[in-house]
N, C-alpha and C positions, 0 to 999 in steps of 0.2 A: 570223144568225150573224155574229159583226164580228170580221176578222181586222186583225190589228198588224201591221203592215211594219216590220219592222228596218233603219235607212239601212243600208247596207254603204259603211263609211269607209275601211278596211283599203285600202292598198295593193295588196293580193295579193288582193282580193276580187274571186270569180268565177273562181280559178285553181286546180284541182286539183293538190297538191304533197304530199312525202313529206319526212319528216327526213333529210339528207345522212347517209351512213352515216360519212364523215370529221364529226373534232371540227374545233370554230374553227380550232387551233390546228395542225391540221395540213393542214389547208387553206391557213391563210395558207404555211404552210413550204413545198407544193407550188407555190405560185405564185412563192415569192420563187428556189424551186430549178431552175423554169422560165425565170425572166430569166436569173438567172444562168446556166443552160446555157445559153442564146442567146446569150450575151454572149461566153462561151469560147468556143465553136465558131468565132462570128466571128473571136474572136482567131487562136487556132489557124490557121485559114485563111490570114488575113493575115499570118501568121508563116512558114507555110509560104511564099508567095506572096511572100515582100519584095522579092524580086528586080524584082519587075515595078512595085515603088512606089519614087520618088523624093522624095527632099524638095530641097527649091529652096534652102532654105539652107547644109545641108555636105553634098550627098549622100551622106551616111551614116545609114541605116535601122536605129536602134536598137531594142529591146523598148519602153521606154517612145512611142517613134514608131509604131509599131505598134497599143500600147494607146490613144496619145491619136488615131491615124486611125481603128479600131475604133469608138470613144466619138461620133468627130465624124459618122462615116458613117451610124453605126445612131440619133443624130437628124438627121441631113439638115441643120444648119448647119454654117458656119464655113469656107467655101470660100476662103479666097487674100485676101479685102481686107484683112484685120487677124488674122495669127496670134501665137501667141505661138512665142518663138524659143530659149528658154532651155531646158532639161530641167524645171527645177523651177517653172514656168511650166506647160508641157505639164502634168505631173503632175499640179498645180493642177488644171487642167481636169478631168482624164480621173478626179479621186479626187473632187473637190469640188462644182465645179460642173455634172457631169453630171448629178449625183446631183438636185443643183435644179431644173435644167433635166426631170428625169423628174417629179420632186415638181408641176410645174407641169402641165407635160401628162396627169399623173393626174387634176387638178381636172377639168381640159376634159373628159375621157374617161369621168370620173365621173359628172359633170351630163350626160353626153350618152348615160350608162348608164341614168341614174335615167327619163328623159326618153324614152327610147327601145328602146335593147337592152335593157334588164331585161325589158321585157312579150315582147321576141321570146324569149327564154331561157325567162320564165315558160312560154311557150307551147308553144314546143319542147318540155320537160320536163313538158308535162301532158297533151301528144301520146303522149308514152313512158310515163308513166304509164296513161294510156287504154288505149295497144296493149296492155295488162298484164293488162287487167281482164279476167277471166273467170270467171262461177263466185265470185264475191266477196260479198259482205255489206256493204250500205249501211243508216247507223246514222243518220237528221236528229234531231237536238237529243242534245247531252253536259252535260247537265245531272246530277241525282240518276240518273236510271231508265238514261236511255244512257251514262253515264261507268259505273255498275255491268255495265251489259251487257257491254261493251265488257271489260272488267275478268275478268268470269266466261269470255265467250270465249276469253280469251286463257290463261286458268288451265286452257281444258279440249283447249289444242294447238293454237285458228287460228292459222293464220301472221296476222303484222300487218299483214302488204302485202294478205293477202287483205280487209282491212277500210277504208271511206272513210266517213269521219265530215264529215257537213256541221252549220255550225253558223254563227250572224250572229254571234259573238262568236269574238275573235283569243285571249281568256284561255283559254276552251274548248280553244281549237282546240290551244293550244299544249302543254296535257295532254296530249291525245290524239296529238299530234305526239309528244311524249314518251315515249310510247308502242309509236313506229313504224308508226303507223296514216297510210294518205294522209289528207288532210283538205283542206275546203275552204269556205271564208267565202261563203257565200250564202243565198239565202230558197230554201227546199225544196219551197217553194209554186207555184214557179215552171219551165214545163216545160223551160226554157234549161240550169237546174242539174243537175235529175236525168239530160238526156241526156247531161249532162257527166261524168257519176260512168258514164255504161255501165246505166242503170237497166236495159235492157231483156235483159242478159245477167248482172245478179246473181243470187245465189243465194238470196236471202231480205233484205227492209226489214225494219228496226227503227225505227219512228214512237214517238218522244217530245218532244212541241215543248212539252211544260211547259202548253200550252191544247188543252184538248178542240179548240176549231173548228178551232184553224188545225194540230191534228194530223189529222182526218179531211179539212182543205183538202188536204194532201199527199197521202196514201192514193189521193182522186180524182184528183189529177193524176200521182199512179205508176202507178193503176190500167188508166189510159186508155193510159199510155205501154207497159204492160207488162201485159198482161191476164193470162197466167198468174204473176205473180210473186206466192209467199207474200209477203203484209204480216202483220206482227206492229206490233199499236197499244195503247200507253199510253192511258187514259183515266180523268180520274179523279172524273168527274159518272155513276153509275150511268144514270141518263137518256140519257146518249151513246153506250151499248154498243149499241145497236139502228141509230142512224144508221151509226156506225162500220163497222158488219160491211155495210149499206146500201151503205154509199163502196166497201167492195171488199175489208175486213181478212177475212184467213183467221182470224186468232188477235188476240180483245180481252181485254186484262187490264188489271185494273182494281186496282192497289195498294192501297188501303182496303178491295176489299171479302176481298181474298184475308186482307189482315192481321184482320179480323173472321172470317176460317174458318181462323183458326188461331188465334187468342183464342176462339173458341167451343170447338172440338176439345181444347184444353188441359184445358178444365173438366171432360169426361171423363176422361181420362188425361192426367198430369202430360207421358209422353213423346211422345204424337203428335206435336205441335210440333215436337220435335226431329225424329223419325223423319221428318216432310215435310221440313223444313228439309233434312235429310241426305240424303234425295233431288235437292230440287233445285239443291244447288252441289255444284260439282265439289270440292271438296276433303272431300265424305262417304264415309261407309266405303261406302255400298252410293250405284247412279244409275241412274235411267229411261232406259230404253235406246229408240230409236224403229229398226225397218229391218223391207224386204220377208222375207215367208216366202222361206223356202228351199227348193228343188225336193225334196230329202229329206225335208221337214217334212210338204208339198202331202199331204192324206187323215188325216192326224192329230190328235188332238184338242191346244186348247192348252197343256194341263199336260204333254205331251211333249216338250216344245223341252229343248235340252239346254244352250242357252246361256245359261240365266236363266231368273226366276218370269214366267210369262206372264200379264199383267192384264185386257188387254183386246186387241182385233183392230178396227182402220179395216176395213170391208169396204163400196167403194164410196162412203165418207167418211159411213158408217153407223155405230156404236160398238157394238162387240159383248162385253157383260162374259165374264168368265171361269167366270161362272155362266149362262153363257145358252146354247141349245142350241148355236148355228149357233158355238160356240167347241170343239165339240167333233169339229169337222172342217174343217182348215182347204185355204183352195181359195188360187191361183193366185189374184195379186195383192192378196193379205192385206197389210196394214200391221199391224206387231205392236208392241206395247210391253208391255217386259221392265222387270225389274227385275236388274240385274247388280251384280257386283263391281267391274266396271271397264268402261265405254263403250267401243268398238272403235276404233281412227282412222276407221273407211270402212266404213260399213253395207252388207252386200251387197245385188249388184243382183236387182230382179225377175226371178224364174222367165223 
């Protein structure tokens, strides 16, 4: 089996991040509204405080003396060997050439951002992210199968912070960014990544890496990270669904062959198709409902539920039809799937 390593060029590759919930634009306003408070307060200060500053030339401490010692203090030149002496002079300074003198110290601060504090900031912020994860849904490759997953969750009420989309492509990632999904540029293949996303306290993988191997290569290396965690795996070589489910996948679904049993189902009835269809997206009239029996239910048979049409019953991860006996009494930690009008936010819990 020959897996592809994606170089990870990205910048930001290897760093768990979420889309700023401020736009560009008000970001920049926040920072430019933070010098400037900085800026005032000093003044203020030194306005209140004149008393205790002198100038050497007429000792007389005017407002503009104030602004142009404010200006000179908070960058730390221009002490006594060469001032300027005139009002319009000072002014000069305090309006003009401050403003350069910052322009320039931005460059250094910059380069010494890109070079340095960015990956501490990155990190910081993928700390905070981390501490976050609970209970979340991680989605490797946003391609066709995961940018739709992804898409359908969100249409059926996950929050988007609860989802981490990893992907070796920044275009991907920036969709999904778009989104309000965390994301993050890495090989999912790899056990460094998935501990980074929190693999081992998710609530359910979503595996679609676009290649059969190097999707069942992730499956084995979440499986091993997280022994109980539902995987749910894309595959789309019939031949693969055996190895897959081998790797550790609770749930293999295979896009060709589903789309051949609903091109086959059609040809009996025009509306099956539909009718599945309308099952599984959330924007149908009727949806497959998955949650534990109910302690009122426990001794009943399945066509009593009151919340929906009862199909079938997990019993011990057994499938028990709605035509089978053992559905016609149900016991204490039954998994039921309904058929409803509308999915619940929050399945109840087990008996």
């Amino acid at each position: 089996m020959r897996i592809m390593h994606v170089p990870l060029r990205s910048p930001t590759a290897g760093f768990l991040r979420r889309r700023s919930s401020l736009p560009i634009w008000a970001d920049l306003a926040w920072r430019v509204a933070l010098v400037f408070g900085l800026l005032g307060l000093v003044l203020l200060i030194h306005w209140i405080g004149r008393d205790g500053l002198r100038d050497n030339l007429d000792n007389n401490i005017s407002f503009v003396d104030v602004l142009y010692f404010t200006t000179v203090t908070i960058m730390t030149v221009g002490y006594g060997d060469i001032v300027p002496v005139s009002p319009e002079a000072r002014l000069f300074e305090a309006v003009l050439v401050t403003p350069i003198r910052l322009f320039v110290w931005l460059i250094f601060l910059g380069t010494a951002y890109h070079l340095f504090f960015r990956n501490i900031l990155y990190r910081w912020r993928m700390a905070r992210i981390q501490a976050d994860l609970h209970n979340h849904i991680v989605v490797t490759g946003f391609g066709t199968s995961g940018s739709e997953a992804v898409r359908e969750l969100l249409a059926r009420g996950v929050d988007a912070r609860e989802i981490v989309v990893i992907d070796p492509s920044e275009r991907a990632l920036a969709q999904a960014e778009d989104l309000g999904c965390n994301v993050m540029c890495g090989d999912s293949t790899r056990d460094k990544t998935l501990k980074d996303v929190a693999i081992h306290r998710a609530r359910t993988l979503i595996v679609s890496a676009g290649r059969d191997d190097t999707s069942i290569l992730i499956t084995l290396t979440a499986r091993h990270l997280a022994p109980r965690l539902p995987i749910s795996i894309v595959v789309r070589n019939e031949d693969n669904e055996l190895p897959a489910r081998q790797a550790g996948a609770t749930t293999v679904i295979n896009p060709v062959s589903f789309a051949g049993l609903l091109l086959a189902g059609s040809t009996s009835g025009r509306h099956l198709a539909d009718y599945m269809a309308d099952l599984a997206a959330s924007g149908g009239r009727v949806k497959l409902n998955e949650r534990f029996v109910l302690p009122e239910e426990i001794g009943k048979p399945l066509s009593a539920i009151a919340t929906g049409i009862g199909v079938r019953i997990y019993r011990e991860d057994r499938p028990v039809g709605f035509q089978d006996e053992g559905a016609q009494k149900l016991q204490t930690g039954d998994m039921i799937i309904e058929i409803v009008d509308e999915v619940p936010a929050e399945s109840p819990d087990p008996a």
